[in-house]
N, C-alpha and C positions, 0 to 999 in steps of 0.2 A: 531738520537736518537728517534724521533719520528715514524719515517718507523719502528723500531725495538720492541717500543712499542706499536705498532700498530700490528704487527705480533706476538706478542709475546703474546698480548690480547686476541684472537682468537684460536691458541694454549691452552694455559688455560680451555679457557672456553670449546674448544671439550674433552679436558682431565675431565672436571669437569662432563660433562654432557654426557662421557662413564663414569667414577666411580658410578654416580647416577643410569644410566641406568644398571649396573652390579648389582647393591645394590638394586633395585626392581625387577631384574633379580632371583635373590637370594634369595629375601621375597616371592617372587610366588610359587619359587620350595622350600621352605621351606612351605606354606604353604598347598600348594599341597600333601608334604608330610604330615604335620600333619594332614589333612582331608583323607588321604589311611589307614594312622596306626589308626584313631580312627572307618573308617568303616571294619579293619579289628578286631580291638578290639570286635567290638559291634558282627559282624557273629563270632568272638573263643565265644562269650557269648551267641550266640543263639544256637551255636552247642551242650554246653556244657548242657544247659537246656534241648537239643531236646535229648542226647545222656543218659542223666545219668538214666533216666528210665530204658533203652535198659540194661546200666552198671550194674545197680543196682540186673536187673531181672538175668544176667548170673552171676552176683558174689555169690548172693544168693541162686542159683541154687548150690552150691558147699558147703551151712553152714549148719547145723545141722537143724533139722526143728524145734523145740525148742526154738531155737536162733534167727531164724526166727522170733515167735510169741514174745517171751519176749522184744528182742529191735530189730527190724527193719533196723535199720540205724548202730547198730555196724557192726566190721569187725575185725573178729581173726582168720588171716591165718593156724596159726598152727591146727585150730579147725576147716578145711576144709576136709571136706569126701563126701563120693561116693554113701553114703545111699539114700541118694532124686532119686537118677537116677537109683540105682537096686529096689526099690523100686517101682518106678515109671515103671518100664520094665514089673514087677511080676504083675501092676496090671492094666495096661493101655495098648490095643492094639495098641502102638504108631506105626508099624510096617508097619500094617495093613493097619493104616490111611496115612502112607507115601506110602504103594505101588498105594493106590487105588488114593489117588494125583497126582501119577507119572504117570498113564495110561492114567489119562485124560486130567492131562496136557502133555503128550507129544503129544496127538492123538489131541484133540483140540485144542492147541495151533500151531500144523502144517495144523490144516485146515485152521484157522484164518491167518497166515504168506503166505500161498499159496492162498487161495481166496480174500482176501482185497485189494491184489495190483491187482490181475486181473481184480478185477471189475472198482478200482481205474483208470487203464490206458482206461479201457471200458469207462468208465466215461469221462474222461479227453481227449482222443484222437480220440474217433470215435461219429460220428452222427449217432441217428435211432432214427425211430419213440417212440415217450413218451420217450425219455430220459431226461429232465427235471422235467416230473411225477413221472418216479421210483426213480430219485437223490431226490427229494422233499420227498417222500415216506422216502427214508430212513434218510432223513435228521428230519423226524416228530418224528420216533422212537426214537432218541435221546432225544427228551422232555418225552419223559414217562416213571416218577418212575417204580423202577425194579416192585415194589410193586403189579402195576395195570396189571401184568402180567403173574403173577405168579396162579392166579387161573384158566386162559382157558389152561396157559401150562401144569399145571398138569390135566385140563380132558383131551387135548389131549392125553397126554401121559399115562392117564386112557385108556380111549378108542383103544391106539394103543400095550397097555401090555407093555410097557416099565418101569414101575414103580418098583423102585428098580434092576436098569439097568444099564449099564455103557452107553449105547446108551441116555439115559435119562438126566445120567451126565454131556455128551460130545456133544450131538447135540444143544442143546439150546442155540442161543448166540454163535454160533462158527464162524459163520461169521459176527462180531460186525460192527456194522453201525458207530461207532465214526472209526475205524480202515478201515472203504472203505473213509470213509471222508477224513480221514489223508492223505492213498496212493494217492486218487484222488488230494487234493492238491499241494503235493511234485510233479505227475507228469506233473501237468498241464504245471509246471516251465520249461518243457525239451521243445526243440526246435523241432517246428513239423520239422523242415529242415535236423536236424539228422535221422528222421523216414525216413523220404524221401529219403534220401541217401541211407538207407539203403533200402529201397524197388526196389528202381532201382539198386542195385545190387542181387538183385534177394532173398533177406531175407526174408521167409515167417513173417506172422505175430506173431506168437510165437517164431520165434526167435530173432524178434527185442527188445520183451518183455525179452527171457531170454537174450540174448548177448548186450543190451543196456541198456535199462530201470532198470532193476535189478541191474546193477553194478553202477548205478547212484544213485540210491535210498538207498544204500546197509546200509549207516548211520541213515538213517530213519527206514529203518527197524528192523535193530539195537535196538534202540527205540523203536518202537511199539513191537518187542520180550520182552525187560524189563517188559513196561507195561503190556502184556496180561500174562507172568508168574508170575505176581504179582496179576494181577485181579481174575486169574482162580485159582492160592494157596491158595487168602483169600478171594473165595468167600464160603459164610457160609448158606445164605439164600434158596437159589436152592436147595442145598445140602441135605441141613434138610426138606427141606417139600417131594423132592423127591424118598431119600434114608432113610426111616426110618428103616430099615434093618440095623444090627449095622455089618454085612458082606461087607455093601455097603458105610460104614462110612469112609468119607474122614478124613484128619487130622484137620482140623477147627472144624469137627463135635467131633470127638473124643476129642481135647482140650474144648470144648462145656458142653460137657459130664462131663469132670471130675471137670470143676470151678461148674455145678449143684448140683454136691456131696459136693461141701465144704459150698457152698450157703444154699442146701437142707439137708442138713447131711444124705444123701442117702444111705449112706456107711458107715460099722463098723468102719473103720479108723477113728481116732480120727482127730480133725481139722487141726493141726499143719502139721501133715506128711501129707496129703491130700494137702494143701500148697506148701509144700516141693516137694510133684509129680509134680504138674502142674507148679511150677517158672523151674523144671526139665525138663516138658517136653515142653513148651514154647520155654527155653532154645535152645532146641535141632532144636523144628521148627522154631527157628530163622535164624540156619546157614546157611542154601540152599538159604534164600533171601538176605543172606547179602554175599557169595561169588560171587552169582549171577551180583549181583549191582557190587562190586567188580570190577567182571572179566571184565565186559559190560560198567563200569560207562563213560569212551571217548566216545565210541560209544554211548550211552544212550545221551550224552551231545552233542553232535554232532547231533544226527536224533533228538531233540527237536531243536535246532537250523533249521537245514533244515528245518523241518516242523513248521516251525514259520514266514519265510523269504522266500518270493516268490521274483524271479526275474535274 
């Protein structure tokens, strides 16, 4: 009787103390879950603040421009038309402002993807003399507002006749110093032992760069494509001081333009439709960054990881 209570004792108590163990097992992953769902709550609420702007400007882009001015914040579908946008066609070179974006971002933004990583793996793989001086050099650029720069490069570009140029547009900034920084970092990560390998089977040195290094990097640069079609779309500043020719007016400078008409009433157009053009043609310069991101956003989240994670 005692041997059995004695065993039977024991029994019990591991029974007792796996129930226990199951029961704080269960309080954890209960807990765990409600600390997922409340920071998933909290990012659907940062989204929704960061987004309704974006929402607000394309809905409004389709309301009467009247409707517009009077309430703001209403929303009467059936009373959605096309006026803001033929409108805005009849009286804004919006066309214009996208071709002359489109040349220079595609001409600059393939200098920038083509020279950043070559300098990057220059950097990162090979010794020569001052190579710590020129990385330093380009590492200083990075500290200098756009600002302090913008008056020697437009007398350069005085002095070389390029003012009111696409060469003006496109060369300045095409080989960004944050964008050799980035490649240089991602490649340092590669194994000099892979180079190697490949050098003694006989791979010159550009095509160790194109048949290795490129297909390694390929999510990073992913990423830095995002970033510089995004830098070189909305940059405003270069733009305006060096294309004051409205031939030469990017799309930033042309949206530029028509918020000065509703600001300055520069224009016959009454306020209201004046409104109604630019939430229309905003509108429109919205949707190349946002299929962009779209199409890119893995990739984009990827080559910011890579280039964040050395190792």
């Amino acid at each position: 009787m005692t041997l059995s209570t004695r065993a039977a004792g024991p029994a019990r108590s591991g029974g007792h103390d796996a129930g226990v163990g199951a029961h704080r097992t269960w309080e954890r992953r209960a807990r765990r879950g409600l600390s997922a769902a409340a920071v998933q709550a909290f990012l659907g609420l940062l989204t929704l603040l960061f987004l309704a702007p974006v929402a607000w400007a394309l809905v409004s882009a389709f309301r009467p421009a009247n409707d517009i001015i009077r309430e703001p914040l209403g929303l009467d579908v059936t009373a959605f038309t096309l006026d803001n946008f033929v409108g805005m066609f009849a009286d804004v070179p919006i066309w214009h402002g996208f071709l002359n974006t489109g040349i220079v971002l595609v001409i600059k933004g393939s200098i920038t993807l083509v020279c950043a990583p070559l300098a990057g793996f220059a950097f990162a793989k090979y010794d020569f003399p001052g190579k710590n001086l020129l990385f330093g050099t380009v590492l200083v650029t990075l500290m200098l507002p756009t600002i302090v720069l913008i008056i020697p490069l437009l007398l350069e570009m005085k002095e070389l006749g390029w003012v009111n140029t696409y060469q003006a547009l496109i060369l300045p900034g095409a080989v960004d110093a944050f964008a050799i920084f980035w490649m240089r970092q991602v490649i340092a990560a590669l194994p000099d032992e892979l180079l190697d390998a490949a050098r003694v089977d006989g791979c010159t040195e550009f095509g160790i760069f194109r048949r290795i290094v490129v297909p390694v990097i390929r999510p990073s640069l992913a990423g830095l494509a995002v970033l510089t079609v995004m830098n070189i779309y909305n940059d405003f500043v270069w733009p305006v001081v060096v294309a004051s020719n409205e031939r030469m007016a990017t799309l930033q400078v042309v949206l530029s333009t028509l918020s000065q008409n509703i600001t300055g009433h520069k224009i016959g157009a009454d306020y209201a439709t004046v409104t109604g053009e630019l939430l229309a043609a905003s509108s429109l310069a919205l949707v190349p960054l946002l299929v962009i991101f779209i199409l890119l956003q893995r990739h984009f989240i990827n080559g910011i990881l890579a280039g964040s994670v050395k190792g």
